[in-house]
Backbone bond lengths (Angstrom), bond angles and torsions (degrees), N, CA, C in turn:
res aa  C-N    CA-C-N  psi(-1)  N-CA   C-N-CA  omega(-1)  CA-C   N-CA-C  phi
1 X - - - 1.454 - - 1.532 108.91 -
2 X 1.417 131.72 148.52 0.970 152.98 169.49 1.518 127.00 -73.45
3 X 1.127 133.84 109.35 1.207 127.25 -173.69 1.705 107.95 -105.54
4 X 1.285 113.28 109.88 1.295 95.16 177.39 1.886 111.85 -111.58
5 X 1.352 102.98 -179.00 1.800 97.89 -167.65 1.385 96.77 -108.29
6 X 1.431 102.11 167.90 1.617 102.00 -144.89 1.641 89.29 -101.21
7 X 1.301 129.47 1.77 1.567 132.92 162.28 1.607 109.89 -75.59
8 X 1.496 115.18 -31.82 1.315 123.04 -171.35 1.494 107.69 -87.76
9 X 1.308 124.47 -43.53 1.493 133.06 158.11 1.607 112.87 -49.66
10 X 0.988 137.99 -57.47 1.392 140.95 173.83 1.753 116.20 -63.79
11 X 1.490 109.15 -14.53 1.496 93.55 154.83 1.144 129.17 -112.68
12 X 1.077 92.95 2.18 1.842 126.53 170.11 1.730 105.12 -55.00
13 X 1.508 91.70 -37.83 2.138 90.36 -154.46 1.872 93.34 -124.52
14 X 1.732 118.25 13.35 1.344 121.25 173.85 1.516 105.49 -36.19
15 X 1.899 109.66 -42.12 1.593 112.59 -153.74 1.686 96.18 -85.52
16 X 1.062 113.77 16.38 1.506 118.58 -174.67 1.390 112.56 -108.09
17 X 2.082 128.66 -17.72 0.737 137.10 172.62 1.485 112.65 -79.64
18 X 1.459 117.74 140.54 1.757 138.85 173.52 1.693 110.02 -51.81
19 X 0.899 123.62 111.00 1.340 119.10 -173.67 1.880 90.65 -56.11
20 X 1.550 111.59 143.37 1.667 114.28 139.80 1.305 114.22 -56.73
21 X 1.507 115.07 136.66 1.729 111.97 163.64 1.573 104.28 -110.25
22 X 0.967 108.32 74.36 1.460 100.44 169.08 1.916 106.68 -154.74
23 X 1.039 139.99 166.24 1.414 149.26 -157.72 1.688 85.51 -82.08
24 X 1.528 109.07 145.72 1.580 130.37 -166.86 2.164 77.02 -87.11
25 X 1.460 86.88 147.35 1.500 108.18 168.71 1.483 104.98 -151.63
26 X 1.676 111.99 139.43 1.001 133.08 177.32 1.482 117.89 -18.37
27 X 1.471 115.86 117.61 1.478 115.59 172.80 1.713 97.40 97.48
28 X 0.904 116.69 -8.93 2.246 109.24 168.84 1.316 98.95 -75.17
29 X 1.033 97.27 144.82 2.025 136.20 162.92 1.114 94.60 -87.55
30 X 1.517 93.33 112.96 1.918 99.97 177.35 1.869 106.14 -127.20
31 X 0.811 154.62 -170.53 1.419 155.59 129.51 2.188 118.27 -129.30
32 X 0.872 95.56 166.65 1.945 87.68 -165.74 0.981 88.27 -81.62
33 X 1.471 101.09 171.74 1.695 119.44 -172.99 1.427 108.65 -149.99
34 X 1.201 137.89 167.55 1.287 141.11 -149.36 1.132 144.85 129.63
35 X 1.406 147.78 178.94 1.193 122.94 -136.65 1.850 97.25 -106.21
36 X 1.028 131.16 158.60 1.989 124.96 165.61 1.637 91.69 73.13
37 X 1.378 95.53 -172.72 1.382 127.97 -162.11 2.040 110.76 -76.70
38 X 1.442 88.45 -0.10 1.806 93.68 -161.68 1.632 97.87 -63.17
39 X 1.603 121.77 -40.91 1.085 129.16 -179.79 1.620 141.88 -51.85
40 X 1.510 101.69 -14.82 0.891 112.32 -160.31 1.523 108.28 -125.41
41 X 1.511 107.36 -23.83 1.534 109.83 145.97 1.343 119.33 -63.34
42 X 1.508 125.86 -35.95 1.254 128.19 -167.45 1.341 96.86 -57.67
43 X 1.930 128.57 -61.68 1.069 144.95 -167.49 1.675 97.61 -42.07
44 X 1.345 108.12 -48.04 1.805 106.16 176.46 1.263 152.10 5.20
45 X 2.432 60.94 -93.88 1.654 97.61 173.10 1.834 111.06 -65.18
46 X 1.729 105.22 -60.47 1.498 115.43 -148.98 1.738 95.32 -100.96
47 X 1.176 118.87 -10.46 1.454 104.94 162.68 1.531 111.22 78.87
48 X 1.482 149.33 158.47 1.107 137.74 163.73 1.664 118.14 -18.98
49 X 1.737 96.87 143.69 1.884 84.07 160.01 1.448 112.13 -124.70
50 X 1.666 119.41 176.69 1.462 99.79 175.86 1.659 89.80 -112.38
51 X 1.346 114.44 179.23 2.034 121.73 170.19 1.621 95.34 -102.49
52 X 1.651 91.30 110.86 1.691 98.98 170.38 1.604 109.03 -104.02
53 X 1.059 128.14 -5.30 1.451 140.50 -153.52 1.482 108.12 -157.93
54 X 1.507 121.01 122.43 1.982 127.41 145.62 1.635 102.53 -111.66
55 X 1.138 75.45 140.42 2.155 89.90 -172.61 1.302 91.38 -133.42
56 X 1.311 98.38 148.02 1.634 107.16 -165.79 1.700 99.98 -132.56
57 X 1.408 142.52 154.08 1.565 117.94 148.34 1.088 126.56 -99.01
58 X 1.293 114.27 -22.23 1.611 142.97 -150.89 1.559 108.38 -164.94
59 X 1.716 96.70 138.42 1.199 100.08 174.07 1.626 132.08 -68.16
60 X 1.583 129.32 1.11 0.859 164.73 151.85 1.576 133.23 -82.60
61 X 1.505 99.28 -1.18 1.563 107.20 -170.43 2.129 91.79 -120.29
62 X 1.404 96.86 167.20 1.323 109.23 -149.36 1.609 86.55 -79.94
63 X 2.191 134.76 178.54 1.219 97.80 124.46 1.033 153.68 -136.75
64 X 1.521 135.58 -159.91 1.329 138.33 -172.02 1.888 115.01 -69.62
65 X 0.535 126.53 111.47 1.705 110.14 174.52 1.222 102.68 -110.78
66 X 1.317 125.27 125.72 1.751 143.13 141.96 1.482 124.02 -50.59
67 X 1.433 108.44 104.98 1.644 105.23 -173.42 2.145 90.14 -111.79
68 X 1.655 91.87 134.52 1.225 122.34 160.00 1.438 107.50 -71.37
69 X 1.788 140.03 103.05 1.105 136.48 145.84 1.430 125.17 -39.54
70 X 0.903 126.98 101.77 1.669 121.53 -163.19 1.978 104.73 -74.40
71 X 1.816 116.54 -42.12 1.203 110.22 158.51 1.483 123.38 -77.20
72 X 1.142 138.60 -5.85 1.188 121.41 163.57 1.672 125.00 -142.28
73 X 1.532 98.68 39.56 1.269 110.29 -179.93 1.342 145.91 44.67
74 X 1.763 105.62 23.12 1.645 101.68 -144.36 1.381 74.23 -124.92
75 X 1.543 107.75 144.28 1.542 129.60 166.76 1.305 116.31 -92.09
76 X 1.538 116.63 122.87 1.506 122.11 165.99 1.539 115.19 -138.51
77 X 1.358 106.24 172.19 1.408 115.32 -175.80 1.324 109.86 -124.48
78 X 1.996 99.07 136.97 1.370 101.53 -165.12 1.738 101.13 -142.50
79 X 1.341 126.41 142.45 1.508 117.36 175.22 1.460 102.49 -85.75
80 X 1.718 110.87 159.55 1.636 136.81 -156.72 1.638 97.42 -56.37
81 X 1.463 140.76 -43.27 1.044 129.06 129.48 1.470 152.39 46.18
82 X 1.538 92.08 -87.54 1.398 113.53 174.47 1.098 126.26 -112.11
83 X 1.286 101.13 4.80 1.674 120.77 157.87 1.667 135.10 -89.10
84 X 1.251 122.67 145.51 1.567 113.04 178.84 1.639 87.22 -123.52
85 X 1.135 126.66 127.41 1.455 153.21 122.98 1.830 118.38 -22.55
86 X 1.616 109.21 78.55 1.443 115.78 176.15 1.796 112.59 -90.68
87 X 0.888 101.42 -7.04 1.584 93.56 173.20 1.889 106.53 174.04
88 X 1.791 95.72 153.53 1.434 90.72 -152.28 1.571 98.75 -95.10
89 X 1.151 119.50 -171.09 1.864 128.12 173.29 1.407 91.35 -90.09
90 X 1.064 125.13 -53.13 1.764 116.96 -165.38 1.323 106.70 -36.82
């Protein structure tokens, strides 16, 4: 029998979770989303992220959100988009 770990099972079945439809707010578990295989290497390398940051320039301009890589610590900015919504702040 197979024993698998319950970190490896849960990214196993990520593509099995309901996307949130609603705009990422500070403190969501998000991971990128997109079209082909790029997504799922990304998940790999940098692992879930959380939204520590919305940056705006203009009141007319879309916004920016800053995701914390939780496996590889690196901060970037991404629009609502290219994000999927894994769990809410509420």
């Amino acid at each position: 029998m197979i024993t698998l770990s319950k970190s490896l099972v849960a990214t196993l079945m990520l593509h099995r979770l309901p996307p949130i439809d609603r705009d990422p707010e500070i403190g969501d578990l998000c991971r990128l989303g997109g079209p082909g295989d790029m997504p799922r290497k990304y998940l790999a390398k940098h692992g879930a992220g959380i939204v520590v940051k919305k940056h705006r320039k203009g009141h007319d301009t879309p916004y920016h959100y800053e995701i914390k890589w939780l496996k590889s610590d690196e901060h970037m900015r991404f629009f609502k988009e290219d994000l999927i919504i894994l769990s809410n702040v509420d």
